[in-house]
N, CA, C, O and CB atoms as a CASP TS submission, in Angstrom:
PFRMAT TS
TARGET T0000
AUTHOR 0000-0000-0000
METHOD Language model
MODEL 1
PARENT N/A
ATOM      1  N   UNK     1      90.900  52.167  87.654  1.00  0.00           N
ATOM      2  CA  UNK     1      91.988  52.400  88.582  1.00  0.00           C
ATOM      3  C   UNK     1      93.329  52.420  87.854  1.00  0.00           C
ATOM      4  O   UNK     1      94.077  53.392  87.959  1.00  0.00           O
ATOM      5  CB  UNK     1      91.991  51.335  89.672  1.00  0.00           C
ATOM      6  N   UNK     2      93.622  51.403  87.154  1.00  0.00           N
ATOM      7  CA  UNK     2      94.451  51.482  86.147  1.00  0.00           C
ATOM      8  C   UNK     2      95.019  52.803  85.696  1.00  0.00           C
ATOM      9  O   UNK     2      96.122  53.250  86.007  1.00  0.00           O
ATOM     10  CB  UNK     2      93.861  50.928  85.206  1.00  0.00           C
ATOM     11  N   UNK     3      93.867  53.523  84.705  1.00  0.00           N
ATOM     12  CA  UNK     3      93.659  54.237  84.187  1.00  0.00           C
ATOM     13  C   UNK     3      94.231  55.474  84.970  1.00  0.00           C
ATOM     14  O   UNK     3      95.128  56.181  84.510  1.00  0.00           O
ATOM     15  CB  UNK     3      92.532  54.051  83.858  1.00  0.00           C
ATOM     16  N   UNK     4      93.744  55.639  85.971  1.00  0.00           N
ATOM     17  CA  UNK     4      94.305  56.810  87.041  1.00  0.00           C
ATOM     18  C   UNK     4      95.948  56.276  87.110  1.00  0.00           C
ATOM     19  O   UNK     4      96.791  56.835  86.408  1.00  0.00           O
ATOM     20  CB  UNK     4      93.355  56.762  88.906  1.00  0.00           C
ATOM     21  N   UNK     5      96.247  55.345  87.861  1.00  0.00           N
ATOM     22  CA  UNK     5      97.408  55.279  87.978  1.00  0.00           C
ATOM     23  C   UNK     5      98.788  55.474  86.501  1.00  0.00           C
ATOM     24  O   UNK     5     100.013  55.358  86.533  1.00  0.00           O
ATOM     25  CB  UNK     5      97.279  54.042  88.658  1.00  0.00           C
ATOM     26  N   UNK     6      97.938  55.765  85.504  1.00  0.00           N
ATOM     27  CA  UNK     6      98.807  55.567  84.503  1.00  0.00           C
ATOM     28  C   UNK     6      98.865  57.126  83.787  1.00  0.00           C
ATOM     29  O   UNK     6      99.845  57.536  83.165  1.00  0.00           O
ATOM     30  CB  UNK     6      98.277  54.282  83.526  1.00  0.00           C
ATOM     31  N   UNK     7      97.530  57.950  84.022  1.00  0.00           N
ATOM     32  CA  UNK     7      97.705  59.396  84.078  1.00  0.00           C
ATOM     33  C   UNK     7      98.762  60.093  84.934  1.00  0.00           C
ATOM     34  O   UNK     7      99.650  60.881  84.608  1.00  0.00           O
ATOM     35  CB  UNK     7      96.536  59.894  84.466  1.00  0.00           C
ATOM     36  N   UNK     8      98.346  59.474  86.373  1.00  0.00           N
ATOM     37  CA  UNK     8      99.433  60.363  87.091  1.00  0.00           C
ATOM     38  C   UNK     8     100.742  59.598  87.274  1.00  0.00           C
ATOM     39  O   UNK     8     101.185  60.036  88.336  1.00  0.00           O
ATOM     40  CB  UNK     8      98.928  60.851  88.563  1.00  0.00           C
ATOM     41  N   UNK     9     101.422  58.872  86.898  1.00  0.00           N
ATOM     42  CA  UNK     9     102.139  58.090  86.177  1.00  0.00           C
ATOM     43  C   UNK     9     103.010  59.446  85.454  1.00  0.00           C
ATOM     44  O   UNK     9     104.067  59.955  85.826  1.00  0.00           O
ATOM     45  CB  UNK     9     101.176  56.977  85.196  1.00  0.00           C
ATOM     46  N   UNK    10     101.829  59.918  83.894  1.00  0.00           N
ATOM     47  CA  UNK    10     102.267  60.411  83.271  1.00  0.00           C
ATOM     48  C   UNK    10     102.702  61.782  83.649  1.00  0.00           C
ATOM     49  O   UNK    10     103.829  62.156  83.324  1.00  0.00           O
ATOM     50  CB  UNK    10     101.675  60.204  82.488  1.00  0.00           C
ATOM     51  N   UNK    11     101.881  62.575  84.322  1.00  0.00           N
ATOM     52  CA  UNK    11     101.987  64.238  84.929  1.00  0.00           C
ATOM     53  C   UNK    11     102.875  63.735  85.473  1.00  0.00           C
ATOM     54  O   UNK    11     103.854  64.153  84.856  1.00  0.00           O
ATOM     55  CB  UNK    11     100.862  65.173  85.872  1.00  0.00           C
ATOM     56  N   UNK    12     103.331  62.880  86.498  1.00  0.00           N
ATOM     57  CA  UNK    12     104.597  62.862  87.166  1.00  0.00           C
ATOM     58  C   UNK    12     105.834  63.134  86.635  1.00  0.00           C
ATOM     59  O   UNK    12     106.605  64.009  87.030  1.00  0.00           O
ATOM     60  CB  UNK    12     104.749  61.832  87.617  1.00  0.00           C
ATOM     61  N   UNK    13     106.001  62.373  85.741  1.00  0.00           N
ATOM     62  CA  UNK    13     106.910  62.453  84.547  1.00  0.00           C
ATOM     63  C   UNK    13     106.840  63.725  83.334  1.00  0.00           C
ATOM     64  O   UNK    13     107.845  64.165  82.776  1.00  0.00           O
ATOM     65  CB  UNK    13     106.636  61.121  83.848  1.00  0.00           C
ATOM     66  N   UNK    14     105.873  64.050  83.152  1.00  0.00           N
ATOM     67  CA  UNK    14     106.193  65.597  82.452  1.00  0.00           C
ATOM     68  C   UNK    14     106.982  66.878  83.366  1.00  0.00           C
ATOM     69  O   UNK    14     107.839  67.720  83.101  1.00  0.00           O
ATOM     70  CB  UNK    14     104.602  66.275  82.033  1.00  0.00           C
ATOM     71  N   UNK    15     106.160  66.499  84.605  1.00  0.00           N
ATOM     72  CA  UNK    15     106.641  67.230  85.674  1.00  0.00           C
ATOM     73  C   UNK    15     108.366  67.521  85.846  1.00  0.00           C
ATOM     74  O   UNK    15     109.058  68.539  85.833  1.00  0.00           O
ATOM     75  CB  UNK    15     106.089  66.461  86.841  1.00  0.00           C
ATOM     76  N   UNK    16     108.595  66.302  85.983  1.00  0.00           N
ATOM     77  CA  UNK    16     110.159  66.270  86.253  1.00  0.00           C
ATOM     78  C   UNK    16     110.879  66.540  85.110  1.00  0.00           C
ATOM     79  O   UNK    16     112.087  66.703  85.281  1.00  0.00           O
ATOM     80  CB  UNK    16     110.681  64.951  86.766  1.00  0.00           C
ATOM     81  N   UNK    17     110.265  66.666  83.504  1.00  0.00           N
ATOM     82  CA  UNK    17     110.970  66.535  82.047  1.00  0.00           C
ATOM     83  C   UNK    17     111.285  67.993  82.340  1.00  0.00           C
ATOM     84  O   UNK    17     112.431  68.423  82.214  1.00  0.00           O
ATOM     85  CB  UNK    17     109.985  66.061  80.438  1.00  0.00           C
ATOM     86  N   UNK    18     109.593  69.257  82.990  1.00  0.00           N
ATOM     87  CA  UNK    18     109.649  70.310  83.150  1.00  0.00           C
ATOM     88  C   UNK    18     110.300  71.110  84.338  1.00  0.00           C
ATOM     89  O   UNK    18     109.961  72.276  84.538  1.00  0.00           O
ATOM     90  CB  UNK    18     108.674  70.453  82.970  1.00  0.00           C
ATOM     91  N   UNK    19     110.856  70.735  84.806  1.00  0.00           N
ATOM     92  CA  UNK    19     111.666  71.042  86.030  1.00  0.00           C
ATOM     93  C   UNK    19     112.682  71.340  85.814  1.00  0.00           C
ATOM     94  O   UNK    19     113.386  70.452  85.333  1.00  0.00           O
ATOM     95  CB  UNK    19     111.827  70.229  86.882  1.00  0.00           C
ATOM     96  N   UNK    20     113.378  72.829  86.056  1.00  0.00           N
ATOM     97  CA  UNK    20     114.703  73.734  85.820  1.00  0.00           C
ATOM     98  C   UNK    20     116.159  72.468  85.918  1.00  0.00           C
ATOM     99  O   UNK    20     116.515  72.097  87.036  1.00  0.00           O
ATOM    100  CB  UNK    20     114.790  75.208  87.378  1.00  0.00           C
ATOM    101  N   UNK    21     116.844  71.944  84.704  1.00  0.00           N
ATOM    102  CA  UNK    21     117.828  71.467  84.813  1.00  0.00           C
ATOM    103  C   UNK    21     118.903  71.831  85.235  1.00  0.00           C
ATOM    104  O   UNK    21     119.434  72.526  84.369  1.00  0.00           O
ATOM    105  CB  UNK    21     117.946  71.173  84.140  1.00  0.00           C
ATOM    106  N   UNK    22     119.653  71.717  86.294  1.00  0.00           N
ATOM    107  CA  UNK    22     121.290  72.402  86.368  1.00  0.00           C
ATOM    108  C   UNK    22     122.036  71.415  86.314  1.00  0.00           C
ATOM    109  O   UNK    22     121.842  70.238  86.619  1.00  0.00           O
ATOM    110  CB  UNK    22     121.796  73.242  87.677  1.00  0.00           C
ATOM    111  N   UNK    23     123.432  72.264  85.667  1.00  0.00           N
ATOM    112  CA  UNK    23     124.594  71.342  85.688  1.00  0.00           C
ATOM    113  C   UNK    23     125.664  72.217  86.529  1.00  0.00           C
ATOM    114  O   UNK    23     125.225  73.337  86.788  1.00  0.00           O
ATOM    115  CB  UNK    23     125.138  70.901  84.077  1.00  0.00           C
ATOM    116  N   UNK    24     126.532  72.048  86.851  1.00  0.00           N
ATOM    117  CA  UNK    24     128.127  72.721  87.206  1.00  0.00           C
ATOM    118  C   UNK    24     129.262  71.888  87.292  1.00  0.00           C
ATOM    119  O   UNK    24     129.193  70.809  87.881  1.00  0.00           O
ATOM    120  CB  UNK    24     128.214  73.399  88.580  1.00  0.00           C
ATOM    121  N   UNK    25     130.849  72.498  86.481  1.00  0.00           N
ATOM    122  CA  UNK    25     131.347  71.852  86.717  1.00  0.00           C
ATOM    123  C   UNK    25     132.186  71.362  88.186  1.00  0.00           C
ATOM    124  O   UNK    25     132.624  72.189  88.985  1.00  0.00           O
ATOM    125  CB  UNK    25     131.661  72.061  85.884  1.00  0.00           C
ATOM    126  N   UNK    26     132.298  70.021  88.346  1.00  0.00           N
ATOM    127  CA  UNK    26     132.734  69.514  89.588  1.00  0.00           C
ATOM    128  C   UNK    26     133.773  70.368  90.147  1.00  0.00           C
ATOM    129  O   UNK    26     133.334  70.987  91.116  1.00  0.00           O
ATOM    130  CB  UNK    26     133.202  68.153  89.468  1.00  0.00           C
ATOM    131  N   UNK    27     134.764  70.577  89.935  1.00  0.00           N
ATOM    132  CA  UNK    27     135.618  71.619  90.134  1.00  0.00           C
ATOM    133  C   UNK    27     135.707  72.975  90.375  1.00  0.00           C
ATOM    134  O   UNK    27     136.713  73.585  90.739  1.00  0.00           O
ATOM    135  CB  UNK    27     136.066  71.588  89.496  1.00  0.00           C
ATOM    136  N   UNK    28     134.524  73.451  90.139  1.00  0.00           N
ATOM    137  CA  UNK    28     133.957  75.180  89.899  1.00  0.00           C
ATOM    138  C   UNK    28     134.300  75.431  88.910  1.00  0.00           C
ATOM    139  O   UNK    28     134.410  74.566  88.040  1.00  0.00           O
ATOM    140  CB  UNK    28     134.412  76.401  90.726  1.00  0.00           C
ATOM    141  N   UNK    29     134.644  76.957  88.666  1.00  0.00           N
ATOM    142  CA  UNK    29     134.735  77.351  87.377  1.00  0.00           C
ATOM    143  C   UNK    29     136.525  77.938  86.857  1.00  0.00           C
ATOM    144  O   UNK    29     137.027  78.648  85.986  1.00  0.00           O
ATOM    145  CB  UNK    29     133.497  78.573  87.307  1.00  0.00           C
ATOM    146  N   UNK    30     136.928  77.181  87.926  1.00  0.00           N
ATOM    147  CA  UNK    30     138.534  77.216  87.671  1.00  0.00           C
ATOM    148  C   UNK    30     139.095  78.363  87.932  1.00  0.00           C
ATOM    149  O   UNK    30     138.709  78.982  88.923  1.00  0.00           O
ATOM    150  CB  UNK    30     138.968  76.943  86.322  1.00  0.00           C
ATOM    151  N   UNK    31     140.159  78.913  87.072  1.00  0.00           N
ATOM    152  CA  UNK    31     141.052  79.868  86.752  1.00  0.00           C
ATOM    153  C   UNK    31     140.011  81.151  85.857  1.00  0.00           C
ATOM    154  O   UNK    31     140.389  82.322  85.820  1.00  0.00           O
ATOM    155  CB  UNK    31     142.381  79.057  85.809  1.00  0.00           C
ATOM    156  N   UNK    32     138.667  80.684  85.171  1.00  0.00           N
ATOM    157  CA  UNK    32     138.070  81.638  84.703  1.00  0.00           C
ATOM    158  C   UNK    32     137.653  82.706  85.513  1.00  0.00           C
ATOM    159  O   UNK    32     137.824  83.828  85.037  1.00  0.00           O
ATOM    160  CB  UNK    32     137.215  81.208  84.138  1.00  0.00           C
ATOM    161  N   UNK    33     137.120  82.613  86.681  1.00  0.00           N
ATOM    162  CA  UNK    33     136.445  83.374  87.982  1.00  0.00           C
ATOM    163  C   UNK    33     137.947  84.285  89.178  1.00  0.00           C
ATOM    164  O   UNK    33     137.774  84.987  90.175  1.00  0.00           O
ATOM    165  CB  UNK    33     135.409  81.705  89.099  1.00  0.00           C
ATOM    166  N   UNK    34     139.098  83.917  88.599  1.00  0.00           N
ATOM    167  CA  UNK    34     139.706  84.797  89.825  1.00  0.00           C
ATOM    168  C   UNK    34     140.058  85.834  89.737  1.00  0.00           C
ATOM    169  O   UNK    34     140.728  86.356  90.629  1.00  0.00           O
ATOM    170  CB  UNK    34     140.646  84.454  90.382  1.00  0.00           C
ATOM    171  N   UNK    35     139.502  86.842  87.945  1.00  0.00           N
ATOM    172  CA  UNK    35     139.480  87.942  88.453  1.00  0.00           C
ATOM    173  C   UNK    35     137.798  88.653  88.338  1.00  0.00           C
ATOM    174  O   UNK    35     137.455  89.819  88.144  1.00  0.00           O
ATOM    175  CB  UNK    35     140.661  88.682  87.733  1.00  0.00           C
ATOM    176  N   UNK    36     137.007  87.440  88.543  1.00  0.00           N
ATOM    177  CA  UNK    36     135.863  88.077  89.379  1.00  0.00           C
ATOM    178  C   UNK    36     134.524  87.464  88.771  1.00  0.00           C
ATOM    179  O   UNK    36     134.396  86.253  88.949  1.00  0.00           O
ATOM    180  CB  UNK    36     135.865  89.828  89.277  1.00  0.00           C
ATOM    181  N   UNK    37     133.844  87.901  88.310  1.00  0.00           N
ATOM    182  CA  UNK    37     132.657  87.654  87.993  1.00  0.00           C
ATOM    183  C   UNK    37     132.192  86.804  86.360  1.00  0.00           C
ATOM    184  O   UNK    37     131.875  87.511  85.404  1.00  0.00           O
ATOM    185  CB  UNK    37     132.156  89.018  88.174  1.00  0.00           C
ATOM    186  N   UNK    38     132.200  86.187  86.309  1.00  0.00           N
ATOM    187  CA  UNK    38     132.049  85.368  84.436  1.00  0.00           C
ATOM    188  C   UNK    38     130.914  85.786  84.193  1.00  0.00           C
ATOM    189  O   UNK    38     130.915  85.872  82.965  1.00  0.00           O
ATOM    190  CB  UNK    38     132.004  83.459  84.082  1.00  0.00           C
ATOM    191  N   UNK    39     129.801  86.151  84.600  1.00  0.00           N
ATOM    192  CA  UNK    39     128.616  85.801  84.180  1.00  0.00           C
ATOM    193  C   UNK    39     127.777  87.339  83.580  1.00  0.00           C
ATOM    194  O   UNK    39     126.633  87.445  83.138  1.00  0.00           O
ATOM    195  CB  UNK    39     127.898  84.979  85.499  1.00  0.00           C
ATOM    196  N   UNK    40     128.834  88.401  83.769  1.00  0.00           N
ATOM    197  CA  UNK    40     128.371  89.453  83.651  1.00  0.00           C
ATOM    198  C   UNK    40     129.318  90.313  83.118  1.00  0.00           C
ATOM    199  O   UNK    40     129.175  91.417  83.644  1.00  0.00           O
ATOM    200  CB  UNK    40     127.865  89.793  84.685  1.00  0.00           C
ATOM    201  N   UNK    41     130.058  90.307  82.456  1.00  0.00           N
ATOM    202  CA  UNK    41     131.092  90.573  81.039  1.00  0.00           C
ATOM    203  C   UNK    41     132.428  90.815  82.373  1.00  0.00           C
ATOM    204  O   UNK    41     133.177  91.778  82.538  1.00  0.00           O
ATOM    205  CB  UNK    41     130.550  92.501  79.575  1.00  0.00           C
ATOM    206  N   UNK    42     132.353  89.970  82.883  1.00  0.00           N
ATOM    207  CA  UNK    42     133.665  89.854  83.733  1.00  0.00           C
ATOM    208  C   UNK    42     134.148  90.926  84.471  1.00  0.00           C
ATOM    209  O   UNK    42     133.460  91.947  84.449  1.00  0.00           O
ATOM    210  CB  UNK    42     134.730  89.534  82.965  1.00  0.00           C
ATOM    211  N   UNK    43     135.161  90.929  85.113  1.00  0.00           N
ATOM    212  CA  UNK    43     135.235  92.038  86.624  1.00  0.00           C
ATOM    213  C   UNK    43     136.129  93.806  85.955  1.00  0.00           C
ATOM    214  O   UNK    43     136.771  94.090  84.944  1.00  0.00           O
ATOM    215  CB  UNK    43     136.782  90.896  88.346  1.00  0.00           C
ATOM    216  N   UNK    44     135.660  94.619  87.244  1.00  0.00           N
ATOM    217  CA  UNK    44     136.058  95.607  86.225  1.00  0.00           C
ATOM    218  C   UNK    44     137.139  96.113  87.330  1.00  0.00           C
ATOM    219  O   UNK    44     136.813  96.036  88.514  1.00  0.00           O
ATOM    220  CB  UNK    44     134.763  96.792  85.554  1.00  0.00           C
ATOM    221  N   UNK    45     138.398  96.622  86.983  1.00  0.00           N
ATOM    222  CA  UNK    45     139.464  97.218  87.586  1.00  0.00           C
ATOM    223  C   UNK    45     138.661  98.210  88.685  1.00  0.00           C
ATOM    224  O   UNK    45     138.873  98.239  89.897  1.00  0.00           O
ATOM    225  CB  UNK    45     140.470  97.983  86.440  1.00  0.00           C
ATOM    226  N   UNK    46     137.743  98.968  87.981  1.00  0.00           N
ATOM    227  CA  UNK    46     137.143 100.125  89.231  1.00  0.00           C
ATOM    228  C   UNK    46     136.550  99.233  90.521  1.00  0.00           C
ATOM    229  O   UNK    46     136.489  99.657  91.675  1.00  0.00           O
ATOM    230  CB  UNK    46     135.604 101.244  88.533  1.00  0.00           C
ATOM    231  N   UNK    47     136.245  98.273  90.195  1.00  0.00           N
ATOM    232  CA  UNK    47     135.575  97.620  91.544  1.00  0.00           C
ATOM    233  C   UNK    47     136.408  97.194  92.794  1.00  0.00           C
ATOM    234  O   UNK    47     137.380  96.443  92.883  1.00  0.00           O
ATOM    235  CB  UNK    47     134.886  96.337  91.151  1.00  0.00           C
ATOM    236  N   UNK    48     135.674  97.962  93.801  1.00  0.00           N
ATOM    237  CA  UNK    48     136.761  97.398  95.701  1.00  0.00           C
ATOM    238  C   UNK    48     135.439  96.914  96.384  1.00  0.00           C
ATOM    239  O   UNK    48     134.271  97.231  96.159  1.00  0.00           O
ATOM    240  CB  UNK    48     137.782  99.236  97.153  1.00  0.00           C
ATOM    241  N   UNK    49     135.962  96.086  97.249  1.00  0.00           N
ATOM    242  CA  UNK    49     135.415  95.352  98.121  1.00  0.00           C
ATOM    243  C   UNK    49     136.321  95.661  99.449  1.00  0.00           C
ATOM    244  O   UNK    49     137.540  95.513  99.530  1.00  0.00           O
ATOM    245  CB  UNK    49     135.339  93.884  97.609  1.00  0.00           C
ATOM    246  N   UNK    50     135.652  96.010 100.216  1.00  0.00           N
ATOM    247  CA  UNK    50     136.156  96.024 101.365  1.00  0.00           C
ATOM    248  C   UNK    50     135.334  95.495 102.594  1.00  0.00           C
ATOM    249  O   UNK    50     134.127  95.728 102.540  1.00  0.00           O
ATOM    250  CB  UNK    50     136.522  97.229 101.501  1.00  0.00           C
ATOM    251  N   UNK    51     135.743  94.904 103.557  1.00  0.00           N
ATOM    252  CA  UNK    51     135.411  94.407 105.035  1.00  0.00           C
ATOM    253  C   UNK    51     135.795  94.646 105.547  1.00  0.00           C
ATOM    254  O   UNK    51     137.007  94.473 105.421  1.00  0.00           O
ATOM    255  CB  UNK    51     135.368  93.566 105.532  1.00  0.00           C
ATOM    256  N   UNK    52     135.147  95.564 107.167  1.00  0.00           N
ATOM    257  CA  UNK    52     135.594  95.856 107.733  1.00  0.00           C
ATOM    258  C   UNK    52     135.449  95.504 108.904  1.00  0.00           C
ATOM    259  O   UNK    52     134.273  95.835 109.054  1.00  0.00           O
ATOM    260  CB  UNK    52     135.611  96.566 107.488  1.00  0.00           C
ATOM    261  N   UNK    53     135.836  94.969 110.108  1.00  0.00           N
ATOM    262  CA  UNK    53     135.341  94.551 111.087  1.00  0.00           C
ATOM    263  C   UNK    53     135.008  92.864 111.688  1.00  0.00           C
ATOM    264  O   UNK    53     134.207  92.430 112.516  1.00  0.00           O
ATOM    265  CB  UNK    53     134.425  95.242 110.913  1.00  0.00           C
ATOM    266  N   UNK    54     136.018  92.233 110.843  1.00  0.00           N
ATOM    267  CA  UNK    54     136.084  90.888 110.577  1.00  0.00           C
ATOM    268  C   UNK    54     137.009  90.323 112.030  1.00  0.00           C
ATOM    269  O   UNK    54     137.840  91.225 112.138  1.00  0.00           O
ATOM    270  CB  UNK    54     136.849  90.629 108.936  1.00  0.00           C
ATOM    271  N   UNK    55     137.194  89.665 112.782  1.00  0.00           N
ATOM    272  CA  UNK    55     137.747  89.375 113.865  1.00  0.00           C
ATOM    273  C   UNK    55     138.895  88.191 113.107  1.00  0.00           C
ATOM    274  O   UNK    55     138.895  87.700 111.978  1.00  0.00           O
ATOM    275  CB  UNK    55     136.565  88.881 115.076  1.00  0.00           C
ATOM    276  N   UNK    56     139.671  88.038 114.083  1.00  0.00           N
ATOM    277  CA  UNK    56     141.131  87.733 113.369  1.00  0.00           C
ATOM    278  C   UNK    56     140.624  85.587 113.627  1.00  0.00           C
ATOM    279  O   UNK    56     140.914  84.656 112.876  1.00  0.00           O
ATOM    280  CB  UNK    56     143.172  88.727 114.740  1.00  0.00           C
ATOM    281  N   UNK    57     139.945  85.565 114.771  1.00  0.00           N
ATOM    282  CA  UNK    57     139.522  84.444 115.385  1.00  0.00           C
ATOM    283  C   UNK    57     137.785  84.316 115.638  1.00  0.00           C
ATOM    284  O   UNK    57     137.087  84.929 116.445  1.00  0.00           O
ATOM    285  CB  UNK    57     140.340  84.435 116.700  1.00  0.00           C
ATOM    286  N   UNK    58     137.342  83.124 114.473  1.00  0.00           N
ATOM    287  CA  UNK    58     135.708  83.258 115.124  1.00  0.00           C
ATOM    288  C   UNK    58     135.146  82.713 115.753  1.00  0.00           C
ATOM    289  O   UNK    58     135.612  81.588 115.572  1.00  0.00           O
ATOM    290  CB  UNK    58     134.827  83.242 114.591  1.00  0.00           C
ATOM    291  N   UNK    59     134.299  82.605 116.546  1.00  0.00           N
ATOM    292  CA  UNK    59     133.678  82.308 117.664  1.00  0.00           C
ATOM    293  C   UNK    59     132.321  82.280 117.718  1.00  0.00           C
ATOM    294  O   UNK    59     131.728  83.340 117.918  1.00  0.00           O
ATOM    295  CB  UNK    59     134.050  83.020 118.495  1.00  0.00           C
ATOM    296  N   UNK    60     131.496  80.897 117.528  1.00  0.00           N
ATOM    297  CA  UNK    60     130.609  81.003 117.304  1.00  0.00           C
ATOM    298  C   UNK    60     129.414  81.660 118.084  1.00  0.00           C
ATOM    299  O   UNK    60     128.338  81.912 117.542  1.00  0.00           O
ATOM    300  CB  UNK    60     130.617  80.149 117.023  1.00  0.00           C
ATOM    301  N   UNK    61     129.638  81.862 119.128  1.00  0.00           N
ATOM    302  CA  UNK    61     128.912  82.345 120.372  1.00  0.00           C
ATOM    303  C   UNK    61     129.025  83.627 120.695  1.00  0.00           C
ATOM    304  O   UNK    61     128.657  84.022 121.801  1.00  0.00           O
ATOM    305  CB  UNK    61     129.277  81.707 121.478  1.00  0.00           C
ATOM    306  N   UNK    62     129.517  84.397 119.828  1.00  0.00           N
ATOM    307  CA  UNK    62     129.885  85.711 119.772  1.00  0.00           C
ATOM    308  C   UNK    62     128.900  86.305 118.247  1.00  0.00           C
ATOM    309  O   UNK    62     128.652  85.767 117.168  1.00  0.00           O
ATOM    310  CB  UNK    62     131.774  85.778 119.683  1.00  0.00           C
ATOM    311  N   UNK    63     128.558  87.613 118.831  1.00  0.00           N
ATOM    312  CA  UNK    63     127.658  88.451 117.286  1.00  0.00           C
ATOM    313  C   UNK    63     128.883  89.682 117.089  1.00  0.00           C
ATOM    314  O   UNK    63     129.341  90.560 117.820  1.00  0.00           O
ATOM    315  CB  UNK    63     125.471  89.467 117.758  1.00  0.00           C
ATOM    316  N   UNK    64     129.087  89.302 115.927  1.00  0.00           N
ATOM    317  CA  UNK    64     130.160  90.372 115.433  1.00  0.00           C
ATOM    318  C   UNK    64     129.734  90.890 114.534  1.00  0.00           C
ATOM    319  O   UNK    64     129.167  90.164 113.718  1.00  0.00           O
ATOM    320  CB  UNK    64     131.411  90.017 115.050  1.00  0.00           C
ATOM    321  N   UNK    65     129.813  92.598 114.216  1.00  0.00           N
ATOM    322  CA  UNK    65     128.907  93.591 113.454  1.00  0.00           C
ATOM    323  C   UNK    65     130.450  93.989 112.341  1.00  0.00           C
ATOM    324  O   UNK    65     131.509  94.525 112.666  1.00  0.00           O
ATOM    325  CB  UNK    65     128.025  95.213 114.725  1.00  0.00           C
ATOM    326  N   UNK    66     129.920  93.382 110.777  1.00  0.00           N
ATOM    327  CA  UNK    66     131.446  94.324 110.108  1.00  0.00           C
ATOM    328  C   UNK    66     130.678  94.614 108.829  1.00  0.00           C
ATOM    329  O   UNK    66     129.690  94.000 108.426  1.00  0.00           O
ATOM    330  CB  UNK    66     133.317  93.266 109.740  1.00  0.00           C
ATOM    331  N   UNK    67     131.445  95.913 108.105  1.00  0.00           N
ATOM    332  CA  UNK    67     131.014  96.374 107.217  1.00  0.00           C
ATOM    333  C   UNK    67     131.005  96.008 105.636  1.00  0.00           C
ATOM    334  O   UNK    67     132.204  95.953 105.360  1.00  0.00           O
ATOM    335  CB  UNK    67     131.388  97.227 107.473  1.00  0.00           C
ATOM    336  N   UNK    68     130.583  95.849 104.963  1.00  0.00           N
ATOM    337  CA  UNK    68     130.559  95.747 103.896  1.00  0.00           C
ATOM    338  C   UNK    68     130.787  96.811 102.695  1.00  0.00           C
ATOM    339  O   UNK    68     129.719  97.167 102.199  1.00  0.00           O
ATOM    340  CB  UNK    68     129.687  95.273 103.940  1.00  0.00           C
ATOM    341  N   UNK    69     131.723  97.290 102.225  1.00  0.00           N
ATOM    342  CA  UNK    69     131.476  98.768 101.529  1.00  0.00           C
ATOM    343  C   UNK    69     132.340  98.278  99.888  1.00  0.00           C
ATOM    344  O   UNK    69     133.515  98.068  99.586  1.00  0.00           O
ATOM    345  CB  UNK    69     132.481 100.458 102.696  1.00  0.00           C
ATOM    346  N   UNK    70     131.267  98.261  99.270  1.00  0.00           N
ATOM    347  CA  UNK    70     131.785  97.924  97.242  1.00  0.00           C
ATOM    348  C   UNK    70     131.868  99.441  96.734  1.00  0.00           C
ATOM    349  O   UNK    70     132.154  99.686  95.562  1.00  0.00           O
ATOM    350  CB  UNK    70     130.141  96.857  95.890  1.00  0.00           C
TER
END
């Protein structure tokens, strides 16, 4: 019994050694991200984002349809 309890003991613990680590900093990623994207050689002048159809006041009890167009 021992014996069992001290195997899965162990898989438990490899388990968690093997388990995807994340970190982020507490703050986000600051002043690096406001002109857009870090993670992908950063934002490009050609890029628009637009929304369209956004209500000025939201309301949760309401379904509001708006567009998305990059």
């Amino acid at each position: 019994m021992r014996g069992r309890a001290t195997l899965l003991l162990g898989v438990l613990l490899v388990a968690l050694m093997a388990a995807p680590q994340f970190t982020a900093a507490p703050g986000g990623i600051g002043a690096a991200g406001d002109q857009g994207c870090t993670c992908h050689g950063g934002a490009s002048p050609d890029t628009t984002v637009l929304v369209d159809g956004l209500p000025d006041t939201y309301n949760a009890s309401e379904v509001y349809t708006f567009t998305v167009t990059v």
